[in-house]
C-alpha positions in Angstrom: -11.5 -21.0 -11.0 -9.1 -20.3 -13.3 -6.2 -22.6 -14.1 -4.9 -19.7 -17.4 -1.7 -17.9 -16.7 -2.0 -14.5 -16.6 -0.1 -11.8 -16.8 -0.3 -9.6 -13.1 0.5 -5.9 -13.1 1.2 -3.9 -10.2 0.0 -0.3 -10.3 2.5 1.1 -7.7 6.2 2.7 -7.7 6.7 1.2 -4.2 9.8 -1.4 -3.8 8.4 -2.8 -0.6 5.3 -4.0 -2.4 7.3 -5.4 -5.1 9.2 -7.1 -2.4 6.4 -8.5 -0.9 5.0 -9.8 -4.0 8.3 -11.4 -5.4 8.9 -13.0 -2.2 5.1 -14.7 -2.6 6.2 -16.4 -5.8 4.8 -13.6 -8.4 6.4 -11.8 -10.6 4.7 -8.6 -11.4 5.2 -6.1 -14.6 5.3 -2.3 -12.5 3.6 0.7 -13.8 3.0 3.4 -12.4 -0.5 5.0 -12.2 0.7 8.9 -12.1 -2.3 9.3 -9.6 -2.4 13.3 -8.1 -2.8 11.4 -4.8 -3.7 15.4 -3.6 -6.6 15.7 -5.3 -8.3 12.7 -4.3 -10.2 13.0 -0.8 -13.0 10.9 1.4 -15.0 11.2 4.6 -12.4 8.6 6.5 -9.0 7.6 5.8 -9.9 3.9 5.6 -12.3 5.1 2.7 -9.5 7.6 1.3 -7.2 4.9 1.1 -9.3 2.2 -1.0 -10.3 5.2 -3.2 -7.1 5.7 -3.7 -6.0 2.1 -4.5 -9.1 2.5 -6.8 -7.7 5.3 -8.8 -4.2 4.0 -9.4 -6.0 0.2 -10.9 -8.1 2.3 -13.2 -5.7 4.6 -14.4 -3.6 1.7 -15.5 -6.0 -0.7 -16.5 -8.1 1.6 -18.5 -5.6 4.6 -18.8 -3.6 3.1 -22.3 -0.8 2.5 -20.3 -0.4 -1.5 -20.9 -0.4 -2.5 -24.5 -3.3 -2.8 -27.1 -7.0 -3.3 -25.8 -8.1 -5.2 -23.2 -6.0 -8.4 -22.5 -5.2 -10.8 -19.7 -3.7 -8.9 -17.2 -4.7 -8.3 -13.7 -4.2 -4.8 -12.3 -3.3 -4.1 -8.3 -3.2 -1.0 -7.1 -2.7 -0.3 -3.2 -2.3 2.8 -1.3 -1.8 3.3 2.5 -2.1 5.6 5.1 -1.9 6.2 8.8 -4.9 6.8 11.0 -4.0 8.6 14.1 -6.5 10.7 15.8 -8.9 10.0 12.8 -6.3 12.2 10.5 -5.2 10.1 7.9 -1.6 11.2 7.2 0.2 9.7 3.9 3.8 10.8 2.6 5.3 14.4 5.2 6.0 17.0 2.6 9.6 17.9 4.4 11.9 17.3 7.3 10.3 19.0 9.5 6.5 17.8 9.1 7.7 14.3 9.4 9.6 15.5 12.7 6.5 16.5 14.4 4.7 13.5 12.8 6.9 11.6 15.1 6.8 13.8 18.1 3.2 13.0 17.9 3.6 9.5 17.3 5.9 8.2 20.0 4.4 6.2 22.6 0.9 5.9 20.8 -0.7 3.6 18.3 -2.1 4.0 15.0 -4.0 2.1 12.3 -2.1 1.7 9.2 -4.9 1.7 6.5 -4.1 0.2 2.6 -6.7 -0.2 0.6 -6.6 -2.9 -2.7 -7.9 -2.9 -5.7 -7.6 -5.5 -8.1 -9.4 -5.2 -11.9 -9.4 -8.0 -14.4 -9.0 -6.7 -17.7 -10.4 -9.8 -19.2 -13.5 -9.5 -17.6 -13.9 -5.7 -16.9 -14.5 -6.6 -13.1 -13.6 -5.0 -10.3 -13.4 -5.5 -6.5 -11.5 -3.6 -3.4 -11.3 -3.5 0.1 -9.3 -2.1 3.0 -7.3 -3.8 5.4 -6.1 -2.2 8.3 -3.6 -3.2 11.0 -2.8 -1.2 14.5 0.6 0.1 14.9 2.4 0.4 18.6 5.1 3.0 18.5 7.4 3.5 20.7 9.6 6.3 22.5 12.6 7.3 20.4 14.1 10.3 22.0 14.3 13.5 20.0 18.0 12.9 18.9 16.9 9.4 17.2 14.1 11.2 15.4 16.3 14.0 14.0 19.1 11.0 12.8 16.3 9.1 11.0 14.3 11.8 9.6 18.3 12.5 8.4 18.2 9.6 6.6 15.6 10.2 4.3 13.3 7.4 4.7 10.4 8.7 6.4 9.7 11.3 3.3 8.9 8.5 0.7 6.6 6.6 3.2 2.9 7.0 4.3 3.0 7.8 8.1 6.5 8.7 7.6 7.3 5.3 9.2 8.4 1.5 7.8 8.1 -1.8 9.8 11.0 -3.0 7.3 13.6 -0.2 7.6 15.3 2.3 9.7 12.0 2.9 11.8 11.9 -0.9 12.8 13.6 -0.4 16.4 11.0 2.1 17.0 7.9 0.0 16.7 7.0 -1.9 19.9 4.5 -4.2 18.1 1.5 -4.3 15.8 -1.8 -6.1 15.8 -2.7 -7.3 12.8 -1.1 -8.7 9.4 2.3 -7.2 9.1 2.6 -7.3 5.4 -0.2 -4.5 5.5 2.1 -2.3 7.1 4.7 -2.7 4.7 2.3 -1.9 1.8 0.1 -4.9 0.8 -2.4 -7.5 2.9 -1.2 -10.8 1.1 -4.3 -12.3 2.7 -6.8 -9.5 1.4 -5.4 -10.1 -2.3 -5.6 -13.6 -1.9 -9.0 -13.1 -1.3 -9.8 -10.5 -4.0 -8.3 -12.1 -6.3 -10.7 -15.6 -5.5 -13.8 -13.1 -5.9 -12.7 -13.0 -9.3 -12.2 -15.9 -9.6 -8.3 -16.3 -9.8 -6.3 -18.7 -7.5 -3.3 -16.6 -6.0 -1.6 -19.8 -7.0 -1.8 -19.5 -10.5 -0.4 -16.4 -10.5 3.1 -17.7 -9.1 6.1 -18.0 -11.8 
């Protein structure tokens, strides 16, 4: 194990990993892979979304986005989606897709799917995994839908749902780590990161 401080970079836009990362002692630099998450498809969604979280590492950590050749950083990328009825549904393109995403939803459960990739520029090395966590849902009525698909929030969020915003009241439980849900297993990069070779604990500022 390593005792070096490095330098961790997260390979995502979104503020609730941030969040979850800060609040775990570490500090990340963000930048943003620019992944066509579109074009990018598997045979399951728990594959899609470590293929995913595979693309965004690589494109930063081998894309010239983070200065000079390769240093010490260490590259995360994540990406999640939700598995209902083995459809693995990311970001609703509008209003009304994420309206009947929760039509469908209510009452049911899912698996929220976020696959990790972490890449050690020193080293060239690479690991991922998925971790996935099943999401109860419960029965908002049609006029709570329309208000929080007014909001705004479920457009920026895969399974056009968040366990740590407006959609909160409308979870009944999960089963599983919650941090997954929110956009990153704090247990899974733990232990990524120790297949590498890196204590998590070194990492904190």
């Amino acid at each position: 194990m390593t005792s070096t401080p490095r330098v961790l970079v997260l390979a995502s836009a979104s503020p609730a990993r941030l969040g979850l990362l800060k609040q775990a002692g570490l500090d990340p630099r963000v930048v943003v892979s620019g992944v066509d998450e579109d074009a990018i498809a598997a045979d399951t969604p728990a594959e899609l979304a470590r293929v995913l979280a595979e693309a965004k590492a690589a494109a930063v950590a081998g894309g010239g986005m983070l200065d000079g050749g390769p240093g010490d950083e260490i590259v995360v990328g994540c990406d999640s989606v939700l598995e209902l009825d083995g459809q693995a549904l990311g970001k609703p393109a509008d209003a009304a897709e994420a309206t009947a995403r929760w039509q469908a939803m209510r009452g049911r459960a899912g698996v929220l799917r976020t696959g990790h990739c972490v890449i050690d520029r020193a080293t060239g090395r690479q690991v991922s995994a998925t971790a996935s966590t099943t999401v109860r849902f419960g029965r908002p009525d049609d006029a709570e839908i329309a208000a929080y698909v007014a909001s705004g929030e479920p457009l920026h969020v895969a399974g056009a749902f968040t366990l740590d915003g407006r959609s909160a009241p409308f979870v009944d439980g999960i089963d599983g780590d919650p941090g997954n849900v929110i956009g990153l297993s704090l247990p899974l990069l733990r232990a990524l990161l120790a297949e590498l070779g890196v204590r998590i604990t070194d990492l904190w500022i």
